[in-house]
N, CA, C and O of each residue as an XYZ file, in Angstrom:
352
protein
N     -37.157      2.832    -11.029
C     -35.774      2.411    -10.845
C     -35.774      0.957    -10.388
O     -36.273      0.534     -9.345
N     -35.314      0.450    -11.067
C     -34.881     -1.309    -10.944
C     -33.909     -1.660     -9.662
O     -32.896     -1.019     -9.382
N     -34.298     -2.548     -9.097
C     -32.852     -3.026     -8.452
C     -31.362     -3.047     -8.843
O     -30.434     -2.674     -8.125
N     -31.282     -3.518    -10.028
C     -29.788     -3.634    -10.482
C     -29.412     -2.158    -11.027
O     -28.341     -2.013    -11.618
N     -30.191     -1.176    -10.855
C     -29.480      0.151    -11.110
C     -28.979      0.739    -10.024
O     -28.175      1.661    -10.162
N     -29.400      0.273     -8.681
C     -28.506      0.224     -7.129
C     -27.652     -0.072     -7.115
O     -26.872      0.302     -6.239
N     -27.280     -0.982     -8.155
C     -25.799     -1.788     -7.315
C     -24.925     -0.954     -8.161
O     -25.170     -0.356     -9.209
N     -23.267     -1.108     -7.085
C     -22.435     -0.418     -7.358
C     -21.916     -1.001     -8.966
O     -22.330     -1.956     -9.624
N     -20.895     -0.039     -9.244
C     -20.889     -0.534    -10.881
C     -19.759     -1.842    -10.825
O     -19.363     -2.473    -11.806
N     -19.222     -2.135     -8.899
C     -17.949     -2.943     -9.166
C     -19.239     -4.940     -9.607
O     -18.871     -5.961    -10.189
N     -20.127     -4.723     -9.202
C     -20.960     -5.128     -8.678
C     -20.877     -6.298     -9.865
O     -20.535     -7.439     -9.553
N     -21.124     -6.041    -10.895
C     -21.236     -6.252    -12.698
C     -19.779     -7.082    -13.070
O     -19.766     -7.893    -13.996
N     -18.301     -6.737    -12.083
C     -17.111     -7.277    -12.785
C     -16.653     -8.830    -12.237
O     -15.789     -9.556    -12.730
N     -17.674     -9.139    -10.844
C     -16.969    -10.151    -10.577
C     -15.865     -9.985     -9.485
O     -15.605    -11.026     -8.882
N     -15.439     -9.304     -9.260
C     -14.305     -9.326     -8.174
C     -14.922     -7.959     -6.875
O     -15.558     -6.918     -7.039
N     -14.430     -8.535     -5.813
C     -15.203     -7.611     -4.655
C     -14.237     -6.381     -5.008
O     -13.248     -6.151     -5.704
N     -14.925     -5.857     -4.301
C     -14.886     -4.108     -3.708
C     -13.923     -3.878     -2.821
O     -14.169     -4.205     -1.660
N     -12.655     -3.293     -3.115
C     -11.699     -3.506     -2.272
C     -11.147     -1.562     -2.317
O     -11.015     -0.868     -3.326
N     -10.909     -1.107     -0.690
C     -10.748      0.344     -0.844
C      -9.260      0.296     -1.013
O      -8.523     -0.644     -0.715
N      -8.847      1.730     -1.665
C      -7.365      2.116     -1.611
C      -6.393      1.432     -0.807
O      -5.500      0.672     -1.179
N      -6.742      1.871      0.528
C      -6.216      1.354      1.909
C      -6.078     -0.163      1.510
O      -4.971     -0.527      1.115
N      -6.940     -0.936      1.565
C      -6.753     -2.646      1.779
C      -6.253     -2.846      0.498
O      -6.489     -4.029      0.255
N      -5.860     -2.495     -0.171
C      -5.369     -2.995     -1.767
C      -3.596     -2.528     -1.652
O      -2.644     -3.164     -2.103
N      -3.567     -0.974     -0.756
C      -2.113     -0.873     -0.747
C      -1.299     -1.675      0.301
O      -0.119     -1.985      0.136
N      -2.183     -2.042      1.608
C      -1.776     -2.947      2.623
C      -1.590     -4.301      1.881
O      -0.589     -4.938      2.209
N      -2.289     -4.765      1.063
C      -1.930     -5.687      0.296
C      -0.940     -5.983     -0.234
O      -0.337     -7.002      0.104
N      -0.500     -5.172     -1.211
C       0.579     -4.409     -1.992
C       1.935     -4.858     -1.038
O       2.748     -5.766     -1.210
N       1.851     -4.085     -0.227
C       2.964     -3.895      0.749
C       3.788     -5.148      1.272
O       4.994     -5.396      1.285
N       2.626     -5.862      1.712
C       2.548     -7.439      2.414
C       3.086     -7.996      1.334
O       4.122     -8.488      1.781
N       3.045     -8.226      0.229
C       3.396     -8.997     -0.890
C       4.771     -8.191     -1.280
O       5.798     -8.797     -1.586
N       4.719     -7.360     -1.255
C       6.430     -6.843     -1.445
C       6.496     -5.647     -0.711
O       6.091     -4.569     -1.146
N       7.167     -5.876      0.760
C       7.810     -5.258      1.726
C       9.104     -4.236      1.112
O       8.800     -3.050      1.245
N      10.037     -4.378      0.677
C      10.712     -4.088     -0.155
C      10.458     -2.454     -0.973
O      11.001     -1.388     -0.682
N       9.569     -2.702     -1.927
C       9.054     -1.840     -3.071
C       8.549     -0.384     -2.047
O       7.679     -0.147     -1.209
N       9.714      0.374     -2.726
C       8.943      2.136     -1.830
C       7.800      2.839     -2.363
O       7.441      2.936     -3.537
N       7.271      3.326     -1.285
C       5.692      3.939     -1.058
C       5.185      4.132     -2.298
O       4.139      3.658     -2.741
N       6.309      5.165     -3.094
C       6.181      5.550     -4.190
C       5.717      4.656     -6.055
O       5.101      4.774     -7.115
N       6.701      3.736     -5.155
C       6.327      2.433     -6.547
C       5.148      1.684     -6.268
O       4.482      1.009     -7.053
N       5.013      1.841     -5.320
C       3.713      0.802     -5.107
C       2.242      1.428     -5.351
O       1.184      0.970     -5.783
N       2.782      3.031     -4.744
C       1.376      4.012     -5.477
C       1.171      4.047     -6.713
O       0.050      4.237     -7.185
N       2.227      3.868     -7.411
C       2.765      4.113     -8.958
C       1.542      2.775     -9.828
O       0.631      2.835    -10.653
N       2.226      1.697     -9.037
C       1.882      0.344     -9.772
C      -0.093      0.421     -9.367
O      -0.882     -0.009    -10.209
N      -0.561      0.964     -8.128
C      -1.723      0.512     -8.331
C      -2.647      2.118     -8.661
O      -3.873      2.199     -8.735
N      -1.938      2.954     -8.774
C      -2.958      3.624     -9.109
C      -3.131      4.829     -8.305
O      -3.869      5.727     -8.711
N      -2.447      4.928     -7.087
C      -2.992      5.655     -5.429
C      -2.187      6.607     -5.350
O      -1.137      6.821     -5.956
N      -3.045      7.515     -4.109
C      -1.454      8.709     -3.696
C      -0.217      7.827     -2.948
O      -0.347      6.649     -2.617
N       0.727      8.447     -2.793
C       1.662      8.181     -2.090
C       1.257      8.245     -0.619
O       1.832      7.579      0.242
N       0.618      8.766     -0.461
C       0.995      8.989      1.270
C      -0.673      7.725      1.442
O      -0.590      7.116      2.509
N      -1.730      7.406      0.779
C      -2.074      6.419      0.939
C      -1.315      4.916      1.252
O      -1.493      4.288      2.296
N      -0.665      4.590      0.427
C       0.216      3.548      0.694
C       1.325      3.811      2.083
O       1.764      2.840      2.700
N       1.693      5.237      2.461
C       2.703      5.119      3.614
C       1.629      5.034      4.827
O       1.946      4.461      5.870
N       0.459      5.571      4.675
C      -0.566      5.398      6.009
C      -0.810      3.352      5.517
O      -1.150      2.551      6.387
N      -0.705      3.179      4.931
C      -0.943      1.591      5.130
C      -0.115      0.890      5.543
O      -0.345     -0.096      6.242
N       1.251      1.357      5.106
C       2.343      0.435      5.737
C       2.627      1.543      7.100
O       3.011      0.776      7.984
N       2.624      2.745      7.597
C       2.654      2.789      9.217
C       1.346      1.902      9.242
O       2.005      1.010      9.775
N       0.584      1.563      9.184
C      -0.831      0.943     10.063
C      -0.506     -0.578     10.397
O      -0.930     -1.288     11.309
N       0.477     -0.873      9.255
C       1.367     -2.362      8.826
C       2.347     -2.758     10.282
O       2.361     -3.626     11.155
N       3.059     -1.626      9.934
C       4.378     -1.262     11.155
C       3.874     -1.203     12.742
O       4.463     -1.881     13.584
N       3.085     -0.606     12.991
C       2.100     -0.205     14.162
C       1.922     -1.359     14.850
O       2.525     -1.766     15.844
N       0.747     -2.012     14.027
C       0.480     -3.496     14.432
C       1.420     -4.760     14.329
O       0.949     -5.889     14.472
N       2.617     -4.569     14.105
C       4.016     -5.347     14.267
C       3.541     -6.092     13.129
O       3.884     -7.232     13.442
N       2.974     -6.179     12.014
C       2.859     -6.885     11.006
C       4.302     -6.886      9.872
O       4.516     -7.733      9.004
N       5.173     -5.659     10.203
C       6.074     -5.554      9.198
C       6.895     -5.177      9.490
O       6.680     -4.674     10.593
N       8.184     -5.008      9.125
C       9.788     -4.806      9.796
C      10.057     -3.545      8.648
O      10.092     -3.855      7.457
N      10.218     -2.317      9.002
C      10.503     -0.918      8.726
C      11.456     -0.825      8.466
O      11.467     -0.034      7.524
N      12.579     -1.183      8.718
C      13.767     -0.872      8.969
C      14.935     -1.639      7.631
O      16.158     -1.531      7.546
N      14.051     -2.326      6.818
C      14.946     -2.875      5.617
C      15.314     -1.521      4.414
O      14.914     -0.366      4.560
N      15.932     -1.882      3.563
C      16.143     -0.836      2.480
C      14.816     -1.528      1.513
O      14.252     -2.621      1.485
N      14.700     -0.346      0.832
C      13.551     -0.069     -0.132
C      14.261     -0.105     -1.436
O      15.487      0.004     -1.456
N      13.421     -0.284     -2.763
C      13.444     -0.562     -4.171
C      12.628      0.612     -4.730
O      11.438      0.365     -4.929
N      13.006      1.678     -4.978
C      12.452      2.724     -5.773
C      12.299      2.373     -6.955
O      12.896      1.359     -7.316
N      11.222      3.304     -8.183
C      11.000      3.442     -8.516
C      11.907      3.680    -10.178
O      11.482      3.295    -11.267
N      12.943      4.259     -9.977
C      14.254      3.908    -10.452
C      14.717      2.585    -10.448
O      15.237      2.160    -11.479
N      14.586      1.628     -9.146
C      14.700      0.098     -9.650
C      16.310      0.122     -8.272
O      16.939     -0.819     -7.787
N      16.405      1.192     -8.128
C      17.858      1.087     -7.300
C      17.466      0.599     -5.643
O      16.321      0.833     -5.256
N      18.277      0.040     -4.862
C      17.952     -0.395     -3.241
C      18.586      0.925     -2.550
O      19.748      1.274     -2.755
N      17.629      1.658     -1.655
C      18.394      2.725     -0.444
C      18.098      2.453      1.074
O      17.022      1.928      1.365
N      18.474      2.592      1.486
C      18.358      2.451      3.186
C      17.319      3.015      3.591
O      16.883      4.042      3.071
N      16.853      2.504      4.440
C      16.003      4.173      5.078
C      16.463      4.772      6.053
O      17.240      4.187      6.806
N      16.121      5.981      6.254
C      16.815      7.509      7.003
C      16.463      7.125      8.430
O      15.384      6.635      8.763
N      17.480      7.395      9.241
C      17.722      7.313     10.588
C      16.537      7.606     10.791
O      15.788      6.661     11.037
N      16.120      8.605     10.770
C      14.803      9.168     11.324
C      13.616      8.435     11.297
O      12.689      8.808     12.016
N      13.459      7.165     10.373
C      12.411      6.686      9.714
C      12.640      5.390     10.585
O      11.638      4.762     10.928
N      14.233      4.827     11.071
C      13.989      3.577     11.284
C      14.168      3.945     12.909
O      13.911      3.033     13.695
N      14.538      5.063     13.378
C      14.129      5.603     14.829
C      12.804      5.174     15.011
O      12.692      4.161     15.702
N      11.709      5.704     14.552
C      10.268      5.789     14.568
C       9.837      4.482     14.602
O       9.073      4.089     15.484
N      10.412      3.500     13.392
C       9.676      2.422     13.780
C       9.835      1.320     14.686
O       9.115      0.324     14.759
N      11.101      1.666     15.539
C      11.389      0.858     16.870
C      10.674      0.932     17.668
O      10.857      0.320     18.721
């Protein structure tokens, strides 16, 4: 077995190795806006991956919770009392 049959296969494309998590925190940061759902949609991920990235977002005061969201449908909704309780 050769060395280059070790390396991972991202290894070969040129661009680093980036997990679910840091790609949907990414995501997020670049459009705050866009709900959990569209953003799982656009890269590929579960849904509740992308909402554990933006609470981890919210947590660390990196992001303001409390705006309306852009579904997937393309329409703007508020978010639910309950949701913008939590992130105060």
């Amino acid at each position: 077995m050769n060395a280059e049959s070790k390396r991972p296969s991202s290894a070969h494309c040129g661009t680093p190795l980036m997990s679910k998590a840091q790609r949907a925190a990414e995501a997020i940061a670049a459009n705050p806006q866009m709900s959990d759902r569209a953003i799982a949609a656009e890269l590929g991920v579960a849904k509740n991956t992308v909402r554990n990235a933006r609470n981890e977002l919210v947590n660390a005061d990196q992001l303001d919770d409390d705006q309306p969201r852009v579904g997937l449908d393309g329409k703007q909704r508020k978010m639910p009392a309950h949701r913008r309780g939590a992130a105060q």
